[in-house]
LUMMIVEX-264202 format. One record per residue: residue in one letter; chain; residue number from 1; x, y, z of N, C-alpha, C, CB in turn. Coordinates in steps of 0.05 Angstrom, whole numbers, plus 5000, padded with zeros to 4 digits. Glycine has a CB too. Example, Ala and Ser with C-alpha at 12.3 -4.5 7.8 and 13.67 -1.06 7.14 Angstrom:
<atoms>
resn|chain|resi|nxx|nyy|nzz|caxx|cayy|cazz|cxx|cyy|czz|cbxx|cbyy|cbzz
A|A|1|5264|4886|5156|5246|4910|5156|5264|4934|5156|5226|4911|5181 .
S|A|2|5257|4955|5142|5273|4979|5143|5258|5001|5157|5282|4988|5114 .
</atoms>
This chain:
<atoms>
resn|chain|resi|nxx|nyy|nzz|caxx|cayy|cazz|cxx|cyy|czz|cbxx|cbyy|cbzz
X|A|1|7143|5533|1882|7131|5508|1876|7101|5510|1884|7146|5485|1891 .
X|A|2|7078|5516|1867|7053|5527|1876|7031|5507|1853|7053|5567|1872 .
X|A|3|7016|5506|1867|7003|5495|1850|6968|5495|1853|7016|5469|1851 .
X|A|4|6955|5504|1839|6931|5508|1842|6908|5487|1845|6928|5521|1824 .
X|A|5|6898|5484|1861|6882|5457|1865|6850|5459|1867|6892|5443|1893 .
X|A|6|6846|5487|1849|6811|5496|1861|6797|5470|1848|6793|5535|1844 .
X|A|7|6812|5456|1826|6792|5438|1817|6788|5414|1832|6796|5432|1791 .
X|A|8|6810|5408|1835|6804|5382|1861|6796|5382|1887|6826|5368|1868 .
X|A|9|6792|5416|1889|6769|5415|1921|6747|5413|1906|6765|5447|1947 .
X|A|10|6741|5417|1879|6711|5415|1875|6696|5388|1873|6705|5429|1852 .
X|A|11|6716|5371|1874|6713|5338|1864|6707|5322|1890|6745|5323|1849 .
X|A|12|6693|5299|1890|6689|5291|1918|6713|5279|1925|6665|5272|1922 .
X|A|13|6722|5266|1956|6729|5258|1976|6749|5232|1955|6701|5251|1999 .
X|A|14|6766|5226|1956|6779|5208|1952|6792|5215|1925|6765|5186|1955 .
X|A|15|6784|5239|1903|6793|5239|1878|6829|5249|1881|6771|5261|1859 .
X|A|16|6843|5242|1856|6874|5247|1861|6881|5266|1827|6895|5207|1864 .
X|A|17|6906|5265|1838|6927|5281|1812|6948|5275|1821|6928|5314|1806 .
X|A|18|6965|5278|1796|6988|5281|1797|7000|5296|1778|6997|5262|1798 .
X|A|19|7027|5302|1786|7039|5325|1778|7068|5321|1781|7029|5349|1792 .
X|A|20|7087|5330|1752|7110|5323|1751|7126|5353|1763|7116|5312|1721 .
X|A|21|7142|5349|1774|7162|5378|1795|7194|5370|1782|7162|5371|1846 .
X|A|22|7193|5402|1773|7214|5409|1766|7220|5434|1764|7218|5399|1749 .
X|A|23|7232|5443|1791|7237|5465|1797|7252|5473|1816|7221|5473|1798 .
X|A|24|7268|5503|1816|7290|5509|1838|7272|5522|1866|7316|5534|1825 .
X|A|25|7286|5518|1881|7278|5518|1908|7300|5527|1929|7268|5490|1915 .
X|A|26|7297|5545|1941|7312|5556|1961|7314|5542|1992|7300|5582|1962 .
X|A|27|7333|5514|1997|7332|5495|2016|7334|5512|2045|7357|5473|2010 .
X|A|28|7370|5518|2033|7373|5534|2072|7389|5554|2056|7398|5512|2107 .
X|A|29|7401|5570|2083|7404|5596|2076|7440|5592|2055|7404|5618|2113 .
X|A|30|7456|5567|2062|7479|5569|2046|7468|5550|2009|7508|5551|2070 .
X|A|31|7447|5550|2016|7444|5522|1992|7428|5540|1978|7427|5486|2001 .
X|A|32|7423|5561|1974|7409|5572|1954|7393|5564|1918|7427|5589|1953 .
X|A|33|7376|5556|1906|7373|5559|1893|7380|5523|1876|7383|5584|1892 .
X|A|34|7363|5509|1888|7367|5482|1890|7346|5470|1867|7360|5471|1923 .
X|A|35|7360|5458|1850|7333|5440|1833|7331|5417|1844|7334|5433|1800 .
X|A|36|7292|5418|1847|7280|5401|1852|7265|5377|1833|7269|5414|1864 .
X|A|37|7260|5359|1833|7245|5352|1809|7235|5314|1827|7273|5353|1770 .
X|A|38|7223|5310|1809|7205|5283|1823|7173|5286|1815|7207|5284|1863 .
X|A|39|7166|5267|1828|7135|5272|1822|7118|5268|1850|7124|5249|1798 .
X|A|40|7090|5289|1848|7074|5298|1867|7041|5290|1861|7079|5330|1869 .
X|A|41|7036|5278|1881|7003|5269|1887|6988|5276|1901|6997|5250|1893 .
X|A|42|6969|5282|1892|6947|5302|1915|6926|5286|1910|6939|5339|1908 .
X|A|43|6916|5285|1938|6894|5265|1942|6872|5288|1958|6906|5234|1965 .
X|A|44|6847|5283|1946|6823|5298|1957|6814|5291|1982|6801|5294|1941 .
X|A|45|6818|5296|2011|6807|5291|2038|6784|5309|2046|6828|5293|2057 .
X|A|46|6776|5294|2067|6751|5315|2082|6764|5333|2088|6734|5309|2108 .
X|A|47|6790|5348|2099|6790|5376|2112|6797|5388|2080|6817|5383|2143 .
X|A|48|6811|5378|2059|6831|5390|2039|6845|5372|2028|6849|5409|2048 .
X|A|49|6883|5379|2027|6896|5357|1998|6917|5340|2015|6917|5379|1965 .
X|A|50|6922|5323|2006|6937|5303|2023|6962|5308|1997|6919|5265|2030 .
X|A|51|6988|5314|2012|7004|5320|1982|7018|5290|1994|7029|5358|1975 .
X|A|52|7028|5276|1973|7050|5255|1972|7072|5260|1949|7035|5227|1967 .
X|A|53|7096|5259|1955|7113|5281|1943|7150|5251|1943|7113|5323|1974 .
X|A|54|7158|5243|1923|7187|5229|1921|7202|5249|1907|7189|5200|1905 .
X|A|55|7213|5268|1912|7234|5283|1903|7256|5280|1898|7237|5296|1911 .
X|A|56|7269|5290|1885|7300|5291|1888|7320|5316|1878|7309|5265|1873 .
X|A|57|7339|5317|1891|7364|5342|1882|7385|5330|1912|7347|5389|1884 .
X|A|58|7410|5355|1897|7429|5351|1903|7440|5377|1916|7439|5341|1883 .
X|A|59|7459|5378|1941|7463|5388|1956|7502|5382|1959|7440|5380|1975 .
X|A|60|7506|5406|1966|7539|5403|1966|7542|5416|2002|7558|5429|1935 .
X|A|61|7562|5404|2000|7569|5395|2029|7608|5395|2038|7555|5357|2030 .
X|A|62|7603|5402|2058|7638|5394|2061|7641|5366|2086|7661|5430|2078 .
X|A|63|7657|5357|2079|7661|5334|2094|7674|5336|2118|7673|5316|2081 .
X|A|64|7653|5321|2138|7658|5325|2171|7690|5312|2173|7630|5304|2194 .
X|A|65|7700|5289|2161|7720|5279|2163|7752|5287|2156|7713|5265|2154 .
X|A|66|7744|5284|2122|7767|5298|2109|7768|5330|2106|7769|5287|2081 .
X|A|67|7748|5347|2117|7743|5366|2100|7740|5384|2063|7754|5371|2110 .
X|A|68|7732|5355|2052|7740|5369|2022|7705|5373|2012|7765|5342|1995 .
X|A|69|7706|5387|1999|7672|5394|1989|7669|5369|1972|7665|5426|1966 .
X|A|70|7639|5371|1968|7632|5350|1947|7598|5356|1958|7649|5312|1950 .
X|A|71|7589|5343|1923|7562|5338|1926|7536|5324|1930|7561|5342|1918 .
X|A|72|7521|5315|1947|7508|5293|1947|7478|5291|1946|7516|5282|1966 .
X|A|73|7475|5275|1932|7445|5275|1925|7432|5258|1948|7440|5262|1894 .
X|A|74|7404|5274|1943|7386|5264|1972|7356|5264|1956|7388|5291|2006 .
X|A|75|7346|5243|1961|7321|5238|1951|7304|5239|1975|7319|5212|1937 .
X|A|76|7279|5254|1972|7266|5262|1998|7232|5256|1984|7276|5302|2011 .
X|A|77|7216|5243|2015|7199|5229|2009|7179|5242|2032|7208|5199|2008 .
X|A|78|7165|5259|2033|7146|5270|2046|7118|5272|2041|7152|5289|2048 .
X|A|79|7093|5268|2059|7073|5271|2065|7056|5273|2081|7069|5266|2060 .
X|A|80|7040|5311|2071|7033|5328|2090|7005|5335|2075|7056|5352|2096 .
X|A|81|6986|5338|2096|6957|5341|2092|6955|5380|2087|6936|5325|2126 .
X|A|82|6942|5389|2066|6941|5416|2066|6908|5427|2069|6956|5425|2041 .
X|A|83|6911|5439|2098|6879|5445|2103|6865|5465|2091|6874|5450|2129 .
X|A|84|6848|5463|2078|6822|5481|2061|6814|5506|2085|6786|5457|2054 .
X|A|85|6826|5530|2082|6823|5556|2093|6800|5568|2084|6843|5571|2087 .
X|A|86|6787|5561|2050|6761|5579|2042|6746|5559|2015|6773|5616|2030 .
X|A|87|6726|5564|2026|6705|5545|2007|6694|5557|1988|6683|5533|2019 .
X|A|88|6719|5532|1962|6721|5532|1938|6685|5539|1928|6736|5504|1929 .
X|A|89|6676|5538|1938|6650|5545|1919|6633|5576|1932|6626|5513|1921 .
X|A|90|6634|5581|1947|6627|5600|1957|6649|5626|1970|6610|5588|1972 .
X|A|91|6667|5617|1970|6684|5631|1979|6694|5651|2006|6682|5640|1964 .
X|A|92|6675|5630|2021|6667|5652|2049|6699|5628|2068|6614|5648|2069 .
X|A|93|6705|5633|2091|6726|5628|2107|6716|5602|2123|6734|5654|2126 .
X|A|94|6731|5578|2118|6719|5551|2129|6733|5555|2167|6736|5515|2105 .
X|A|95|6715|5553|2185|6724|5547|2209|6735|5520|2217|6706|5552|2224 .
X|A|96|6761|5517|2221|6768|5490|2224|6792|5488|2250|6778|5479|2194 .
X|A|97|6789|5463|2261|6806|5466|2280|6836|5462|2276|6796|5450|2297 .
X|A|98|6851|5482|2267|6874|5484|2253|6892|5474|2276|6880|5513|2239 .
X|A|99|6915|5457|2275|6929|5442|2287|6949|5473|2282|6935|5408|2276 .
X|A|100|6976|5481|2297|6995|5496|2293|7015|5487|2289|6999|5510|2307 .
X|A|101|7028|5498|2266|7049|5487|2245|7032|5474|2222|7070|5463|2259 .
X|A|102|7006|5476|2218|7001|5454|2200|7005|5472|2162|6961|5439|2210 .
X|A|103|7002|5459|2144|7000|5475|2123|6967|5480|2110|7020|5463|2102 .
X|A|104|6967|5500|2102|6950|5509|2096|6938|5516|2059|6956|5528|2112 .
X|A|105|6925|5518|2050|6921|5524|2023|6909|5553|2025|6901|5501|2007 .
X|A|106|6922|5568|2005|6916|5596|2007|6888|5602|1998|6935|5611|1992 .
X|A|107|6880|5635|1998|6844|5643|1993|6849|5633|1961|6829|5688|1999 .
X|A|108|6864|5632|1946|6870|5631|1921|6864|5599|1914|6899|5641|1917 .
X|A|109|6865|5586|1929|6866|5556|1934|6887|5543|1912|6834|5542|1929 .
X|A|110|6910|5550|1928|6941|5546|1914|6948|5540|1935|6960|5568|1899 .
X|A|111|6970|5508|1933|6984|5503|1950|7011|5501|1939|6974|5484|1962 .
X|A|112|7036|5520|1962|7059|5521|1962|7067|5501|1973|7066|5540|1970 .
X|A|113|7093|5488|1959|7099|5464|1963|7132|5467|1979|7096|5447|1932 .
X|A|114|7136|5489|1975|7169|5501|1975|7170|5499|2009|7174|5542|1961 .
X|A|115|7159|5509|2024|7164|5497|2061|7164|5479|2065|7148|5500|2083 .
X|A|116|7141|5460|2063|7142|5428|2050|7173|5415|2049|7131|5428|2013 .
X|A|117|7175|5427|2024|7204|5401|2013|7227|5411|2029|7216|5403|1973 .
X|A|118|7223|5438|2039|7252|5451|2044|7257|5435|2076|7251|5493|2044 .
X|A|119|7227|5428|2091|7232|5424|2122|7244|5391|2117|7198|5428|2146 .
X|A|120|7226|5374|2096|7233|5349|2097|7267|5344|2076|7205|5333|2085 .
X|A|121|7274|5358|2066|7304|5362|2066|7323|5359|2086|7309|5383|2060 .
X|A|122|7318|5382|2095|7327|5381|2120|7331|5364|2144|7318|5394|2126 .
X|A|123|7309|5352|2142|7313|5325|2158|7321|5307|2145|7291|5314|2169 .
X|A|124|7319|5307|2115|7343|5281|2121|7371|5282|2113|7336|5255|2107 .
X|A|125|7380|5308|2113|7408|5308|2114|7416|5304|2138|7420|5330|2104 .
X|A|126|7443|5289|2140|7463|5275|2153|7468|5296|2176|7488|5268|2134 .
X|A|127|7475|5286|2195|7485|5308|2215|7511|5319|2214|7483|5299|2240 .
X|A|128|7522|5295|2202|7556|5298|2203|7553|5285|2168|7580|5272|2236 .
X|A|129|7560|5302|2148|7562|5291|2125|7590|5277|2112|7555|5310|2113 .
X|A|130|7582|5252|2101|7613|5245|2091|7612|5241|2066|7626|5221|2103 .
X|A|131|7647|5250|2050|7636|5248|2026|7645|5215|2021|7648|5272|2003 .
X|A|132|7658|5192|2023|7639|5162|2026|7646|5157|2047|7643|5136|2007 .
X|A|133|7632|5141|2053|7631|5116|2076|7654|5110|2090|7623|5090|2065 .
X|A|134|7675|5108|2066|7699|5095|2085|7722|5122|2080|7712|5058|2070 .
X|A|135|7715|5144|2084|7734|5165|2093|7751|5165|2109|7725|5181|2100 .
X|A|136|7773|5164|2108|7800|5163|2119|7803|5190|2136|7823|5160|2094 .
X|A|137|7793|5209|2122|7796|5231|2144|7822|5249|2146|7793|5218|2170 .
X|A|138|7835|5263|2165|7858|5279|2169|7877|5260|2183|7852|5307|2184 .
X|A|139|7904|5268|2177|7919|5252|2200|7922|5279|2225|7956|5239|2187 .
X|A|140|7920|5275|2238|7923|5284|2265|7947|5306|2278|7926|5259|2278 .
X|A|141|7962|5292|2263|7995|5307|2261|8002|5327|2239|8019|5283|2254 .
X|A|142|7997|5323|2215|8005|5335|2199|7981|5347|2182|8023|5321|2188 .
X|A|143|7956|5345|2185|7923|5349|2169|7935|5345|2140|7903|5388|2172 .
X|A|144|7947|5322|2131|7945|5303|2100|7918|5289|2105|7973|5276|2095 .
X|A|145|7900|5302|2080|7874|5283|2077|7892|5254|2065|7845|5298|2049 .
X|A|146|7883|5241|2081|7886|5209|2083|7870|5191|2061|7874|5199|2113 .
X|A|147|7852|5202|2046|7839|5185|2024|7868|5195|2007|7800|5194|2010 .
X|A|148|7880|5216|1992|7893|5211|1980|7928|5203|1982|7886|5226|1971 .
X|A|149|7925|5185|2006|7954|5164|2005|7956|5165|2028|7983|5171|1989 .
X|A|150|7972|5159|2046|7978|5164|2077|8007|5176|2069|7978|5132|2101 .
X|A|151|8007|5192|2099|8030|5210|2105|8063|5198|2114|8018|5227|2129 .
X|A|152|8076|5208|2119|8095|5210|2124|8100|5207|2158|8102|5231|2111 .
X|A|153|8075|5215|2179|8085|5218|2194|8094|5189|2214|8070|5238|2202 .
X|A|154|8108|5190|2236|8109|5168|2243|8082|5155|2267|8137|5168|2252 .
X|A|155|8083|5128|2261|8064|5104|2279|8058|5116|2314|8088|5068|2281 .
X|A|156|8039|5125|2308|8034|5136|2338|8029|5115|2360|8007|5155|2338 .
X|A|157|8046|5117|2384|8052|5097|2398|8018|5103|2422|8090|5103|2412 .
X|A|158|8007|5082|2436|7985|5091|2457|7996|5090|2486|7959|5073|2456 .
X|A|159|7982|5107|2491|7988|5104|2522|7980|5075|2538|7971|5128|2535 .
X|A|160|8004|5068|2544|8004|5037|2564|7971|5035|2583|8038|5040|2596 .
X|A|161|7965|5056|2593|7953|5061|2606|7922|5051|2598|7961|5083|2610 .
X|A|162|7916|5063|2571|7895|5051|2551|7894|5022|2535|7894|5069|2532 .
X|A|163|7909|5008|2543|7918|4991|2531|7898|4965|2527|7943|4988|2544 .
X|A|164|7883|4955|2549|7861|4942|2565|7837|4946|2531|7850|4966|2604 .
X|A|165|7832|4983|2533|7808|4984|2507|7820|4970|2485|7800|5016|2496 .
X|A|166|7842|4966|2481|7854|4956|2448|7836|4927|2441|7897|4946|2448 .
X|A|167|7826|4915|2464|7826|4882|2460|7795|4883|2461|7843|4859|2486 .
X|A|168|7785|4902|2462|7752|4900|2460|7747|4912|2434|7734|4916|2485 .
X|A|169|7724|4901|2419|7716|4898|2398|7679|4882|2396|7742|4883|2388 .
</atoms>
């Protein structure tokens, strides 16, 4: 996901673009080969490009609850400033006080967008993924996924002892 921006360093301070994304992308190491697509805005700043980026794709997952796979789409909404490493007009190496971790625009003055989308992915998938909301989950006794009917087994009785937590709510 690269995109060349020598013309909009040449433009003054505030000029924009945009750009339609549609393309595969390598998220994490089991999700290989992910289409991406949405649309991307680059805004001209004093250090370089301000990317503003609403994406979207889909990601498959197994469920923390029931265990059954399935797929879920995640729309991801990131923006990250990409600092000017060499000046577009002369081409010599800009000294700047580079923050660590920050992104950068290459001597080519192309910015890769693919670390970008892949870190803000990542954050917003779920910690514990479900495939819906009201997942029923395993029974305990016998592992019958419970979304498709309840089991056979019998009414598990509680310990007397716990009895006190039943009435709080």
């Amino acid at each position: 996901m690269q995109i060349n921006v020598s013309q909009l360093l040449k433009e003054s301070i505030g000029s924009s673009r945009k750009y339609k994304i549609d393309e595969t992308i390598d998220i994490a190491e089991d999700q290989p080969g992910r289409k991406v697509s949405g649309e991307i805005s680059f805004l001209r700043t004093q250090r370089g490009i301000l990317a503003r980026g609403e994406l979207h794709t889909a990601l498959d997952f197994t469920c923390s609850r029931c265990l059954s796979a399935f797929r879920y789409p995640l729309s991801i909404s990131f923006e990250e400033e990409y600092i000017q490493t060499i000046d577009v007009t002369s081409g010599l190496p800009i000294e700047s006080s580079r923050e660590p971790g920050s992104f950068t625009i290459d001597e080519h003055h192309v910015i890769d967008l693919s670390e970008a989308v892949r870190q803000y992915t990542l954050l917003t998938i779920s910690m514990k993924p479900l495939c819906r909301e009201d997942c029923a989950g395993l029974c305990p006794e016998c592992g019958r996924n419970l979304n498709q009917g309840p089991c056979d087994c019998p009414v598990r009785t509680f310990d007397p002892r716990w009895s006190k937590l039943m009435n709080l709510s």
